[in-house]
C-alpha positions in Angstrom: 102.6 156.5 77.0 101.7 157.3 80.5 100.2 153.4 80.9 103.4 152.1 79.7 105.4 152.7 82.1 104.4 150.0 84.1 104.4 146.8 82.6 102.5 143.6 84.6 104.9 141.5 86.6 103.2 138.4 89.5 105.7 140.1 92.2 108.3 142.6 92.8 110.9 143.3 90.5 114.2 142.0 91.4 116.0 145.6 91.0 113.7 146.8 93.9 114.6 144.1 95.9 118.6 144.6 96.0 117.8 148.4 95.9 115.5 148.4 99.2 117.6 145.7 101.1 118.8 147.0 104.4 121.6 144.6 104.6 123.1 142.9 101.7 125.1 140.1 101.9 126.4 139.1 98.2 129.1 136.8 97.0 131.5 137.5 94.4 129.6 137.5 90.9 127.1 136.1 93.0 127.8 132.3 92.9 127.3 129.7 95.6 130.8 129.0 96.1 129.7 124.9 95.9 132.5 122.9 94.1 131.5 120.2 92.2 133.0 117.4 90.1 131.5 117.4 86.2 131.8 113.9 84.5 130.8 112.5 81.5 129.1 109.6 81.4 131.1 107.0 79.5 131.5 103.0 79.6 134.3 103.5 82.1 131.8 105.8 84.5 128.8 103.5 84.1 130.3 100.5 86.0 129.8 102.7 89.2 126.2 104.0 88.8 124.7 100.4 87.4 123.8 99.1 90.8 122.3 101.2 94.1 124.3 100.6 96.8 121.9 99.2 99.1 122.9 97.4 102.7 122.4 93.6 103.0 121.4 91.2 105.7 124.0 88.5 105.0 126.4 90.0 107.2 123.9 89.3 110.3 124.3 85.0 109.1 121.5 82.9 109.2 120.4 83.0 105.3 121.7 79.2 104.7 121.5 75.9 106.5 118.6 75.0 109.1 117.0 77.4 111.6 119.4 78.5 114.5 119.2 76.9 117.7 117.5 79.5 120.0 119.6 79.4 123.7 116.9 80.0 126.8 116.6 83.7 127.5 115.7 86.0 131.0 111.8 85.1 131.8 111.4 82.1 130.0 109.8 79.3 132.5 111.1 76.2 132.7 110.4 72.6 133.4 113.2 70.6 134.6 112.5 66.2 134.9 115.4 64.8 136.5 116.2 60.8 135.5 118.0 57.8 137.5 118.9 54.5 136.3 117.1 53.0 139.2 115.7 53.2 142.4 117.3 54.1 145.6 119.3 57.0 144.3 119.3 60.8 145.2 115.8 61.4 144.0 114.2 58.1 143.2 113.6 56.4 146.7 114.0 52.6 147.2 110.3 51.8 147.7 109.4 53.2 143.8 107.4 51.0 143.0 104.1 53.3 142.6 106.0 55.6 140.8 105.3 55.6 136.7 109.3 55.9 136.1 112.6 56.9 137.7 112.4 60.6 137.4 111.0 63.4 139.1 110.0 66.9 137.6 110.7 69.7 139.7 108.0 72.9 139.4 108.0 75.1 136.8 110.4 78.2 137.4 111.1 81.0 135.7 114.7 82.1 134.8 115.7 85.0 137.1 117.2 88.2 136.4 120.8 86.6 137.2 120.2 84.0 134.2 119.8 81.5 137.0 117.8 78.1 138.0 117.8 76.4 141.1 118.2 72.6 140.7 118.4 70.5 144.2 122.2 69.2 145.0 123.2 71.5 142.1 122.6 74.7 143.3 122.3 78.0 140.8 122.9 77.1 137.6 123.4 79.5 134.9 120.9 79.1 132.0 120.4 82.0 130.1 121.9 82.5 126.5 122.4 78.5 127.0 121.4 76.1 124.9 118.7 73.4 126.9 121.0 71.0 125.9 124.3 72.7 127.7 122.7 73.5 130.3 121.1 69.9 130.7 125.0 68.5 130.6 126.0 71.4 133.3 123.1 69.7 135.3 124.0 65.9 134.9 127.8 66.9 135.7 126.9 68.2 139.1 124.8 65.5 140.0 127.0 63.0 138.5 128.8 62.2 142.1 125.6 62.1 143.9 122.6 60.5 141.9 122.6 57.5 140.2 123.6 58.0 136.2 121.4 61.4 136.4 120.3 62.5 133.0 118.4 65.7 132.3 115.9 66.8 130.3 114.8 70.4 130.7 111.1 71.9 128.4 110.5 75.2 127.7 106.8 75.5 129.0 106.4 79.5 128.3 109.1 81.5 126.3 109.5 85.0 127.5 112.8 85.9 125.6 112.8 84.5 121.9 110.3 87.2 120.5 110.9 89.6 117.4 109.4 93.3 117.5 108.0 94.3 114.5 106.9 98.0 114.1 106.1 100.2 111.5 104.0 99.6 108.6 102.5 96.6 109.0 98.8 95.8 110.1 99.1 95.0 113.2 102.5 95.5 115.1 103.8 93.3 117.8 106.4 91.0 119.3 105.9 87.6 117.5 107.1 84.5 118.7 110.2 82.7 117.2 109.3 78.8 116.8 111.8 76.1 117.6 111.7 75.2 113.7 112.9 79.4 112.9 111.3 82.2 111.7 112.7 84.7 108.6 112.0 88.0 108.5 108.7 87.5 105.8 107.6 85.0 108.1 107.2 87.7 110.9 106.4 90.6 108.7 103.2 87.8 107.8 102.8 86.6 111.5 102.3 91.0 112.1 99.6 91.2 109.8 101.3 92.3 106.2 102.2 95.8 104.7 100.0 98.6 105.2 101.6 100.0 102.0 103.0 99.7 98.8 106.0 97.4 98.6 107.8 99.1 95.9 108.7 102.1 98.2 109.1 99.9 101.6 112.5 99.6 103.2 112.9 96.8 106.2 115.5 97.8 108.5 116.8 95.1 111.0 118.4 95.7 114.3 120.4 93.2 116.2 122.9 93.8 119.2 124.2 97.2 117.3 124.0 96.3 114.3 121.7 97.9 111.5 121.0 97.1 107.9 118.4 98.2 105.9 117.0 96.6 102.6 114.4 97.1 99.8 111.0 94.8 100.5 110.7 93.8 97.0 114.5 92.8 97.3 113.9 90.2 100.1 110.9 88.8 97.5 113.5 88.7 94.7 116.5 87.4 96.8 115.8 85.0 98.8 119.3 85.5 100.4 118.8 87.9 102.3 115.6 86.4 103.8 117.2 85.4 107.0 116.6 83.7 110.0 115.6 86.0 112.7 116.8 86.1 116.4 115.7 86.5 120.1 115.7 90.5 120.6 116.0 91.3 116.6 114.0 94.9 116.1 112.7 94.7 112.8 110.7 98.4 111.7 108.7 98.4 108.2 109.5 101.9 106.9 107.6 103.2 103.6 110.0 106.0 102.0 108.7 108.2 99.3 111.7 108.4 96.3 111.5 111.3 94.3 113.4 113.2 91.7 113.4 116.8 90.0 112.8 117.3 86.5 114.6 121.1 85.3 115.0 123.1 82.1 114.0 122.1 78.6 112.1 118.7 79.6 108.9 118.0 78.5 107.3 118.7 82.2 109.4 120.1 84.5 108.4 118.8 88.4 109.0 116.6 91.3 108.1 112.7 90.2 108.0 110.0 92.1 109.8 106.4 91.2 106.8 104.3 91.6 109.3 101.4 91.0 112.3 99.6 92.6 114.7 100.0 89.9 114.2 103.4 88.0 117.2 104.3 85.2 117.7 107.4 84.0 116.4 107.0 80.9 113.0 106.2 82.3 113.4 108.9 84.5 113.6 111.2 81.7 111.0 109.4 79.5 108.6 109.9 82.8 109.5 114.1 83.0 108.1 113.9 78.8 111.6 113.6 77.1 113.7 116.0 75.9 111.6 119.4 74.1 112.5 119.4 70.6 112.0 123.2 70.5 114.5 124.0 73.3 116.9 121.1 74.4 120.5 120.5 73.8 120.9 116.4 73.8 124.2 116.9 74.3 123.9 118.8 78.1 121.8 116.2 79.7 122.6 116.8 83.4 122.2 115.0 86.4 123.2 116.3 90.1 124.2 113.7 92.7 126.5 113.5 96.0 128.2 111.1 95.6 130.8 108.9 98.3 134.3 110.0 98.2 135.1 106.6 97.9 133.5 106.0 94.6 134.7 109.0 93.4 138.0 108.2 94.0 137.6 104.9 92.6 137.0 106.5 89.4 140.3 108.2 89.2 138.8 111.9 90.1 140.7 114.3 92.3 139.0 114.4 95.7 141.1 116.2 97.6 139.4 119.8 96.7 136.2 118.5 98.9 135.5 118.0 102.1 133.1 115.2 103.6 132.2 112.0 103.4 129.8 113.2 100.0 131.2 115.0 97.2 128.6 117.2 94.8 129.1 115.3 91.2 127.6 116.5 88.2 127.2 113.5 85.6 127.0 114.8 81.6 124.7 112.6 79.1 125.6 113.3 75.7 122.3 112.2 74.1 123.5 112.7 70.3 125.6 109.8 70.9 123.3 106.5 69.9 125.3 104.6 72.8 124.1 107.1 75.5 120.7 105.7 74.9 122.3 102.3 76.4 124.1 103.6 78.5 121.0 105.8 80.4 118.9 102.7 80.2 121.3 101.0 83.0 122.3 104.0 85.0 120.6 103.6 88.0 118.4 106.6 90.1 118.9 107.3 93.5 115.8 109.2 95.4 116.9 113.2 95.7 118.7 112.8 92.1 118.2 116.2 90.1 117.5 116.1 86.2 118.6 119.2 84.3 118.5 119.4 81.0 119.9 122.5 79.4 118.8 124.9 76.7 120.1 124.6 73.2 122.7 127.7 72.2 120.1 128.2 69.1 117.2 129.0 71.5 118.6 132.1 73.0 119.4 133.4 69.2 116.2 132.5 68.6 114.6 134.4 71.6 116.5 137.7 70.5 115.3 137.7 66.8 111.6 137.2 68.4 112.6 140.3 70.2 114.0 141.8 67.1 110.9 140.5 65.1 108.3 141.8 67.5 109.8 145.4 67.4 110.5 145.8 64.1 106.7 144.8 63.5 105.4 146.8 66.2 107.3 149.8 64.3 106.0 148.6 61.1 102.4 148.2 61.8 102.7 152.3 63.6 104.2 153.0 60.6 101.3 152.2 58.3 98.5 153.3 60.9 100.1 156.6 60.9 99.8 156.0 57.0 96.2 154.8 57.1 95.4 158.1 59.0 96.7 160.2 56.7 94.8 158.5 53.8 91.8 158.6 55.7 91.6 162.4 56.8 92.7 163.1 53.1 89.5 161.5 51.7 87.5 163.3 54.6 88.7 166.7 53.4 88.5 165.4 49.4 
């Protein structure tokens, strides 16, 4: 009896811990104190967990019509050629007949740190975040009273400003060069060498003058819509993000699974974590733990004044024994961090005790008949 008195256990037993704690610091029939929202999921709920809620890239412009024009920047270097009607003019002597045309091209300069170039009888003339053509008119008009029907034609022989970063993952990361006919933002994810890694998890985050929006890569293959038209000084970072959800209680693996897709429901979430165990589930207490925005709870017509924050901790209930449920999981949508539990049936905890029950009474039984067995045994010995 002595080597019962000590059954095996893989760590301390949790009434030595609270006994031996120096300092205990416990909460009212120890809960967390976390309040939560519990909602069934219904036809009316579904509407609001059918789609992610994923940023976009239309608000930035630039997904229809022709490529943007793109207005001369700080370091570009310019070429501006100067034209008369004829000879004898401001720049175009009277003696021009060696000349192959009345114009003259002043040397290459490069746009200061002012946004400045310096054009004779003109003096500084702003030019960048101009278009060539603006500034050209700008030009003509100060000339106008001083040259002979001046027109201006300014080339772009080295452009410094209309470039695109593009870190992350991608092969080979760099600041690629916006043409005159426009770029999109797979063009220059292509012109930096590709992804490095799998497109189903990859996110593409664009940054331009404050603004930030982030969108799924397999999105910008599916829509083209939001395949844009980049700009001078856009920062756009190739992110891959691991989405993962946990699997609890009587599934048929409990664990941490990854998505491996773009669009993962929660029916194929559950399908992946082996289904519900016929042995031990409830169908009806299907569980899933989310925070959810205050504003789309409220849009549902729950009371969200009891929480605080921007996120409120909403516990969605799948009634599986319904046949609808099986529709409805198969276009609620997964969001990465999104907790699966799915609870124990009422019948398996009756079913545990009469193990318990069983196992005792046999354990009595079978000492019963050893003790019997005995007996018999030392009675034939002394027979």
């Amino acid at each position: 009896m002595a080597s019962c008195t000590s059954l095996p256990r893989s760590g301390p037993d949790h009434k030595d811990v609270d006994r031996d704690a120096a300092v205990k610091v416990t909460t009212k029939e120890r809960r967390v104190g976390i309040d939560y929202a519990l909602i069934d999921l219904s036809k009316n709920v579904l509407s609001y967990f059918t789609a992610p809620q994923p940023t976009s890239f239309k608000g930035f412009g630039g997904g229809r019509g022709g490529a943007p024009e793109i207005p001369l920047g700080y370091g570009d270097v310019v070429q501006v050629a100067i034209f008369e009607a004829q000879s004898g003019g401001l720049f175009i002597p009277s003696d021009a007949g060696s000349r192959p045309g009345n114009y003259i091209s002043l040397p290459e300069q490069t746009i200061d740190r002012n946004g400045t170039i310096t054009i004779p009888y003109a003096g500084r003339v702003p030019a960048a975040g101009r278009l060539k053509e603006t500034v050209e008119q700008d030009v003509e008009d100060r000339l106008a009273s001083r040259a002979i029907e001046p027109q201006v034609v300014i080339t772009t022989t080295t452009n410094r400003s209309s470039q695109v970063a593009v870190l992350g993952d991608v092969n080979n990361p760099q600041r690629v060069q916006i043409s005159p006919a426009g770029e999109r933002v797979l063009d220059v994810i292509s012109a930096a060498g590709g992804l490095t890694t799998n497109n189903i998890e990859t996110n593409v985050t664009l940054q331009r003058r404050g603004k930030t929006a982030t969108v799924a890569y397999t999105t910008l293959l599916k829509n083209p819509a939001e395949n844009i038209y980049v700009a001078p000084d856009d920062t756009i970072s190739i992110d891959h993000e691991r989405r993962t959800y946990l699997a609890l209680g009587a599934a048929g693996v409990s664990g941490r699974f990854d998505f491996e897709e773009s669009d993962l429901t929660l029916g194929e979430a559950i399908a992946k974590a082996g289904g519900l165990r016929d042995d031990r589930a409830d169908p009806a207490q299907v569980l899933l733990y989310r925070l959810v925005p205050r504003k789309t709870v409220a849009a549902m017509h729950v009371d969200a004044t009891r929480f605080t924050g921007e996120m409120v901790p909403v516990i969605i209930r799948a009634n599986m024994r319904d046949p609808a449920t099986l529709f409805a999981v198969q276009q609620f949508k997964m969001e990465d961090k999104d907790i699966i539990y799915i609870s124990n049936s009422d019948s398996v905890e009756l079913v545990k005790f009469l193990d318990i029950v069983n196992s005792v009474s046999s354990t009595v039984s079978g000492v019963a008949d050893d003790t019997r067995d005995t007996r018999n045994a030392v009675q034939d010995l002394g027979n």
